[in-house]
DRENDO-1510 file (C-alpha; in Angstrom, 1 decimal, always signed):
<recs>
REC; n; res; u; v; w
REC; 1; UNK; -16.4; -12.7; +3.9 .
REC; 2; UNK; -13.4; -15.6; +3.1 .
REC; 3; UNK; -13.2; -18.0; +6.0 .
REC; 4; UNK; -9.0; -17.0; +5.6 .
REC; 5; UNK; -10.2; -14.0; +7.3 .
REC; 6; UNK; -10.0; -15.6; +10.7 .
REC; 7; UNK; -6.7; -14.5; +11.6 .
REC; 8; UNK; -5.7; -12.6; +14.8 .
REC; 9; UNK; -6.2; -9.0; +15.0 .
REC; 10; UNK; -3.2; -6.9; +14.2 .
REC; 11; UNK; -1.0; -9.9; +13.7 .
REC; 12; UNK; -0.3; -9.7; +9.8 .
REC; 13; UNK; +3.3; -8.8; +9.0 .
REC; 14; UNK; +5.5; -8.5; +5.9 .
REC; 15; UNK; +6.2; -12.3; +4.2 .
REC; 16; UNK; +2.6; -13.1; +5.2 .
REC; 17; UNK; +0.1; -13.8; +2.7 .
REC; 18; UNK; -2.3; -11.3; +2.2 .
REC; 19; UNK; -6.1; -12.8; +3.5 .
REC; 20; UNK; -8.6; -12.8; +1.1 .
REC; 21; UNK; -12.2; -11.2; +1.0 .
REC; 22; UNK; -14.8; -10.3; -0.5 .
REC; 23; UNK; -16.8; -7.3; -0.2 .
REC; 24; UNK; -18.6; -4.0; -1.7 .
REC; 25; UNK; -16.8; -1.7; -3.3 .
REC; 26; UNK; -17.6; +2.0; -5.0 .
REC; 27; UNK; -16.7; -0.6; -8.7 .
REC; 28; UNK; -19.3; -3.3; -7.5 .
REC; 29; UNK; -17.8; -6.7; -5.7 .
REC; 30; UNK; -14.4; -7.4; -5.6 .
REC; 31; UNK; -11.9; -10.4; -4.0 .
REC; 32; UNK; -8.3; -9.3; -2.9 .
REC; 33; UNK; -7.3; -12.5; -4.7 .
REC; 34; UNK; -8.6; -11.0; -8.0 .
REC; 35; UNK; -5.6; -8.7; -8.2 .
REC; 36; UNK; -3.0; -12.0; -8.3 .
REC; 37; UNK; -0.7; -11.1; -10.8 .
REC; 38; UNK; +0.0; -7.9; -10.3 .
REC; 39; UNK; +1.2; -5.3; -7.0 .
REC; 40; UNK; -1.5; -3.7; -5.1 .
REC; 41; UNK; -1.4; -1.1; -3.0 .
REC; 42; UNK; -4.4; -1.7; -0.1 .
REC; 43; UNK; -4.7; +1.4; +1.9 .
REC; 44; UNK; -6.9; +2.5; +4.9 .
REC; 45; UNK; -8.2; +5.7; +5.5 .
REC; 46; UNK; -10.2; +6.9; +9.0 .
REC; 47; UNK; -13.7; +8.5; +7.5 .
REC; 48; UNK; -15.1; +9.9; +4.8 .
REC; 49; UNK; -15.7; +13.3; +3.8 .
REC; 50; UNK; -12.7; +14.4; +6.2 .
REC; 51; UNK; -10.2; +16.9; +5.6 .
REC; 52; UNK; -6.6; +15.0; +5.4 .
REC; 53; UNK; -8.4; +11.9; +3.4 .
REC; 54; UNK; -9.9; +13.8; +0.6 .
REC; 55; UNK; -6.3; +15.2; +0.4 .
REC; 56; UNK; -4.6; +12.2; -0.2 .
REC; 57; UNK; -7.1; +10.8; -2.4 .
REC; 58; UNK; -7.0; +13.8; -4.6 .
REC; 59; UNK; -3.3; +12.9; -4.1 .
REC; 60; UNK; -3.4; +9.7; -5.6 .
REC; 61; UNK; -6.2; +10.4; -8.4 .
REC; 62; UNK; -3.4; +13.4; -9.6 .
REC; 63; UNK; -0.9; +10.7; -9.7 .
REC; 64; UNK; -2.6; +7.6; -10.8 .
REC; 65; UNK; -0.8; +7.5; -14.1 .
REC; 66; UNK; +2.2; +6.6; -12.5 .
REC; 67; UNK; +0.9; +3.5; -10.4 .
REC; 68; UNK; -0.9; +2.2; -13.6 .
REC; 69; UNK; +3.0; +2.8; -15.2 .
REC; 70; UNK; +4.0; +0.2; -12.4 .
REC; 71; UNK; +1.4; -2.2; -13.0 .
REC; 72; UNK; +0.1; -1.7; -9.8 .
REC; 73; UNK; -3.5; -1.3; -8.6 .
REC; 74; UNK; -4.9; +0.9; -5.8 .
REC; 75; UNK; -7.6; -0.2; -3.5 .
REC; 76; UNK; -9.2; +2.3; -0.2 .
REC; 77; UNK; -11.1; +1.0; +2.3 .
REC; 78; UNK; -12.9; +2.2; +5.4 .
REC; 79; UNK; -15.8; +1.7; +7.6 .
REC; 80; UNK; -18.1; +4.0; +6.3 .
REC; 81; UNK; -20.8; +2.5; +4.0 .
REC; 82; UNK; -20.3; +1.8; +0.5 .
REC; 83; UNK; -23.5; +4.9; -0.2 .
REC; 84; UNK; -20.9; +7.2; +2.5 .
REC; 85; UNK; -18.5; +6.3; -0.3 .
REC; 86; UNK; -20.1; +7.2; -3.2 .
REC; 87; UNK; -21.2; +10.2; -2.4 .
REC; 88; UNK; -17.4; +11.6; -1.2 .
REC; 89; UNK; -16.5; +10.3; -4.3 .
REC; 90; UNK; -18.8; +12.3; -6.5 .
REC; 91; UNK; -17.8; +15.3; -4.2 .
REC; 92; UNK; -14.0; +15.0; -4.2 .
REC; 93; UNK; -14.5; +14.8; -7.9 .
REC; 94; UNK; -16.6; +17.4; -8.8 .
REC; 95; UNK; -14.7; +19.9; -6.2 .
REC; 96; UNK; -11.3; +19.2; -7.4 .
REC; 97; UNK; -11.4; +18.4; -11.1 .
REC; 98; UNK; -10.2; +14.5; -10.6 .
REC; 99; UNK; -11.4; +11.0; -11.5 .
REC; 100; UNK; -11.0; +8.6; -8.3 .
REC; 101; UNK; -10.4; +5.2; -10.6 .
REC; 102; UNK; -9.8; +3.0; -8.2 .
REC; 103; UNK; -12.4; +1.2; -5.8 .
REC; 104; UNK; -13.5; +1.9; -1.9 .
REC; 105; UNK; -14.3; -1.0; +0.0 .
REC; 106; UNK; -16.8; -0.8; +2.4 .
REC; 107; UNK; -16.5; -2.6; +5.9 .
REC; 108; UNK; -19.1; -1.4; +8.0 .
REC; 109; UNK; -18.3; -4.6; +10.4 .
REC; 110; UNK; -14.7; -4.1; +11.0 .
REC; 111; UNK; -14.0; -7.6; +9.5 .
REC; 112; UNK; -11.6; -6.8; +6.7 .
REC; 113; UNK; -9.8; -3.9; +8.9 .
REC; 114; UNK; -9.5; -6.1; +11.9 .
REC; 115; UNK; -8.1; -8.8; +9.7 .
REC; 116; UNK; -5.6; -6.7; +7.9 .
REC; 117; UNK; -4.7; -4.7; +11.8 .
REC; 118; UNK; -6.4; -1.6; +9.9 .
REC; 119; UNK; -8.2; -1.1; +13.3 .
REC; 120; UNK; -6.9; -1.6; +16.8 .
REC; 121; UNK; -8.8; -3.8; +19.0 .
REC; 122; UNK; -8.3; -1.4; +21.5 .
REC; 123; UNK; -9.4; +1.7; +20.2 .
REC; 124; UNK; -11.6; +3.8; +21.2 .
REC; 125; UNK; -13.5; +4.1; +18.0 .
REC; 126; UNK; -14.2; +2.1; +14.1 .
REC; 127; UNK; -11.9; +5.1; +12.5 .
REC; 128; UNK; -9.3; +2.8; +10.8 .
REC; 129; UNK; -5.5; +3.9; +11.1 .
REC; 130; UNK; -3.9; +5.5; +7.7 .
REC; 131; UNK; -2.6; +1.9; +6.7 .
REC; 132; UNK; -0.6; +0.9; +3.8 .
REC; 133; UNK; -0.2; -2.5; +2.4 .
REC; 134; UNK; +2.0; -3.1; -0.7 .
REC; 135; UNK; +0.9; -6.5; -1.6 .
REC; 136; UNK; +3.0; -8.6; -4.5 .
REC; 137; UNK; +1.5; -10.5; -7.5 .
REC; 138; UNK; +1.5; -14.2; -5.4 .
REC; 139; UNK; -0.6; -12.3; -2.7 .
REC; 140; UNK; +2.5; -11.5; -0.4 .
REC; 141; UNK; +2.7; -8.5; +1.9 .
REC; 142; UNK; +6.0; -6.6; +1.1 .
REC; 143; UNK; +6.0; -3.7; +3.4 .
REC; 144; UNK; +3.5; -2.0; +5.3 .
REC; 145; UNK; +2.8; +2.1; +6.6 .
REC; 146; UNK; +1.0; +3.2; +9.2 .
REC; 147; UNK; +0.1; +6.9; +10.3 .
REC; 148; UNK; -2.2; +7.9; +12.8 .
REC; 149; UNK; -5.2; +9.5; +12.1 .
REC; 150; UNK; -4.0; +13.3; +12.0 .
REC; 151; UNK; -0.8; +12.7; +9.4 .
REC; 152; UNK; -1.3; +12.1; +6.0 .
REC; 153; UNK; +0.4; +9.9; +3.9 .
REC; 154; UNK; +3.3; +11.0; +0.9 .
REC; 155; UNK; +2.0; +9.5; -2.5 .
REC; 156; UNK; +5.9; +10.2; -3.4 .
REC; 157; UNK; +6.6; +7.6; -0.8 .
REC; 158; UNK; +4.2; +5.3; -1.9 .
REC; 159; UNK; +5.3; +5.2; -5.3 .
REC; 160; UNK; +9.3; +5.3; -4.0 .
REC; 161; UNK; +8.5; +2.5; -2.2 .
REC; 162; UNK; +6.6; +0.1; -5.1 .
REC; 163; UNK; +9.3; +1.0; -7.5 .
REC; 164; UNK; +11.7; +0.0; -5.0 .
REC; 165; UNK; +10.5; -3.1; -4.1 .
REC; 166; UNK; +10.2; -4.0; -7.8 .
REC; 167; UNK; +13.6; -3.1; -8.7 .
REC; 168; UNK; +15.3; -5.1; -6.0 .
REC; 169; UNK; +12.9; -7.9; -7.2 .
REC; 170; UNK; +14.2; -7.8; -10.3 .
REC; 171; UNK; +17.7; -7.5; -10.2 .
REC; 172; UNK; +20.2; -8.6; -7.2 .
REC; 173; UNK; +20.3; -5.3; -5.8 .
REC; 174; UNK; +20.0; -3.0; -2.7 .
REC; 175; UNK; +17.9; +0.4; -2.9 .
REC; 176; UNK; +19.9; +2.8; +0.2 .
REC; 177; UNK; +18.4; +6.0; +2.1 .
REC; 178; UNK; +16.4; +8.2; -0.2 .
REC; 179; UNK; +16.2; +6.6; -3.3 .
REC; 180; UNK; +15.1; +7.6; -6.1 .
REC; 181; UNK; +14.0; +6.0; -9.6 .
REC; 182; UNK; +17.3; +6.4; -11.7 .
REC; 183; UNK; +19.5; +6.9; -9.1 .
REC; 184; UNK; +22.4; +4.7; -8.1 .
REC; 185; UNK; +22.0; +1.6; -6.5 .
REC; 186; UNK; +23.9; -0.4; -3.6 .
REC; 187; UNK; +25.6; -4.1; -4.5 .
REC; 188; UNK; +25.0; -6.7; -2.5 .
REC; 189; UNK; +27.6; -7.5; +0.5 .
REC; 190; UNK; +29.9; -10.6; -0.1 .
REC; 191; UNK; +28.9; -13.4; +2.0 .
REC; 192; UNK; +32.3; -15.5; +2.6 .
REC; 193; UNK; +35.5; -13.6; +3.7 .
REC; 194; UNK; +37.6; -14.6; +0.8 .
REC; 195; UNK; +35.4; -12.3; -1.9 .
REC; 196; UNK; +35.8; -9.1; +0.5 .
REC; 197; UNK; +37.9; -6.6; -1.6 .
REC; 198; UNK; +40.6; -4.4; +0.1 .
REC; 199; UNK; +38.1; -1.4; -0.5 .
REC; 200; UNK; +36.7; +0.4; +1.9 .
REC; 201; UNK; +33.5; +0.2; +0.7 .
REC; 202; UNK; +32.8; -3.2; +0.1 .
REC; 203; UNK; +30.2; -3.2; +2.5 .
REC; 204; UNK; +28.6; -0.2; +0.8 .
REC; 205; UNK; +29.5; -0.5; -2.6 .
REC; 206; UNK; +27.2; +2.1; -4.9 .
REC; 207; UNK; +26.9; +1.0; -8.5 .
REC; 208; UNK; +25.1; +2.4; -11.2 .
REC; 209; UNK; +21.3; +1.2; -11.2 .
REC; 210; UNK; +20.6; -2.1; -13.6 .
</recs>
């Protein structure tokens, strides 16, 4: 494991850099820092072989098409052993008709989900939260999701949320409440009280997207 690893428990947040490791994985090694130069999506799951995990996965296999559209990679992660891993990946595939492309690391000693707040100090057990990290091409955390054990994550949301964040990275724009690829988009708010417009929604101007 990288020496940047030593970072407090829980205490990564969006604008921090991403810590890098090494570990197993269900595709052989792999370093976080490999996947500079393009968005990844690092996502925690409790366990293996249980019932709301194998649905998102499935989730994500069906849609993996449209991450790969967005230049963005996919990585899992949870405690179980990389063999654990394997073999819920052979079963999630040959039970419902998908190809899980992306890796599973393994992190049998906590190290990576402590790191990354995956797993609370505090809890009671290893099972890592439902934890989402949407991680930029310089390494950056963008925004994060976390559900508890018993609510599954919306692959919609996921991908809402990377194509937002690239969008707004793009062009000098703001994406409001439920939007949607296509959809209109909101200017940004003058700064200086001399370019405020008599309109009433110049604080909330909608424009056509870029």
């Amino acid at each position: 494991m990288s020496d940047e690893l030593q970072i407090k428990p829980g205490s990564l947040r969006i604008g921090d850099i991403a810590p890098d490791f090494e570990a197993r994985t269900t595709h052989g090694p792999v370093k976080l820092s490999d996947y500079r130069g393009r968005w990844l999506i690092f996502f925690s799951h409790p366990a293996d072989f249980t019932p709301v995990c194998t649905t998102e996965f499935v989730a994500l296999a069906r849609q993996q098409d449209k991450f790969d559209a967005l230049d963005c990679a996919l990585l899992g992660l949870s405690v179980d052993s990389l063999y654990a891993h394997l073999a819920w990946v052979r079963a999630i595939e040959d039970r419902f008709d998908v190809k899980i492309s992306f890796p599973i690391v393994e992190d049998p000693s906590m190290a990576v989900g402590h790191a990354f707040g995956m797993i609370d100090e505090n809890a009671a057990d290893s099972a890592a939260m439902r934890t989402s990290y949407f991680i930029d091409p310089q390494g950056i955390v963008r925004a994060t999701t976390c559900y508890p054990h018993n609510v599954g994550r919306s692959v919609d949301e996921m991908i809402r949320m990377l194509a937002a964040l690239q969008l707004t990275d793009e062009k000098n724009i703001l994406t409001p409440e439920g939007w949607q690829p296509g959809d209109d988009v909101l200017a940004i708010p003058p700064l200086s009280a001399k370019d405020i417009s008599r309109d009433e929604d110049w604080f909330c101007h909608v424009v056509k997207a870029p």
